[in-house]
C-alpha positions as CSV (number, residue, x, y, z in Angstrom):
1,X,-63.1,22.9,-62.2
2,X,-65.0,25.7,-63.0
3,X,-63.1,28.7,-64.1
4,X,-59.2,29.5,-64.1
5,X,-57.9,30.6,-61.3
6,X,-55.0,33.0,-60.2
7,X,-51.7,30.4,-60.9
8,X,-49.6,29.5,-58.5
9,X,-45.9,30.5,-57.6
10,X,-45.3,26.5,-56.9
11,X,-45.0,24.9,-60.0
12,X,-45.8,20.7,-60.1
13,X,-42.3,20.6,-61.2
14,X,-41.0,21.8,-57.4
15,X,-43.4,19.6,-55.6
16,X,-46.3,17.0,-56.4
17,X,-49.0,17.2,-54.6
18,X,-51.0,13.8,-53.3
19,X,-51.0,11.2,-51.3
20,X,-48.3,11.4,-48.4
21,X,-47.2,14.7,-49.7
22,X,-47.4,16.1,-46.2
23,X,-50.5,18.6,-46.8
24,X,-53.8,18.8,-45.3
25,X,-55.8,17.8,-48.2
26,X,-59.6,19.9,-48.5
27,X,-62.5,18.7,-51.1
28,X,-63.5,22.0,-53.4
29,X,-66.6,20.8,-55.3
30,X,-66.0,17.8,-57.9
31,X,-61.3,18.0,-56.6
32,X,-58.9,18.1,-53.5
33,X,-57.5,21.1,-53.0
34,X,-53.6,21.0,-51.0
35,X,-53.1,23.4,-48.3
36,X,-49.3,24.6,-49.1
37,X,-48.2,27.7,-46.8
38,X,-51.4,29.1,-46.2
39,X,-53.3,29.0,-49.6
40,X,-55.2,26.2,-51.5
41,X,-53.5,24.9,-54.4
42,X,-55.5,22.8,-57.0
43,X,-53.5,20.4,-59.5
44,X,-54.7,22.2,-63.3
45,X,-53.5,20.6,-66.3
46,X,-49.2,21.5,-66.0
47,X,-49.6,23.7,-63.0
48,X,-51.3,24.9,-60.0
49,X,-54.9,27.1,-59.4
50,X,-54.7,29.2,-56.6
51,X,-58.1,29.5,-54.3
């Protein structure tokens, strides 16, 4: 990824995103990106990137 992005509310620790995790997954350049209540949310290192 890029650059750092805004962080999201959701934290990894709430609820892992991947396979079977019940969101529409979207490919963002060279990663998936999780749509989770209306905004993309990007796995980055202990957290999530907002797009």
């Amino acid at each position: 990824m890029a650059e750092h992005e805004n962080q999201a509310e959701h934290t990894v620790e709430e609820h892992t995103h991947g396979e079977g995790c019940g969101h529409e997954t979207v490919k963002h350049d060279d990663h998936v990106d999780y749509l989770h209540d209306g905004h993309k949310h990007a796995e980055h290192d202990d957290h999530y990137d907002e797009h």
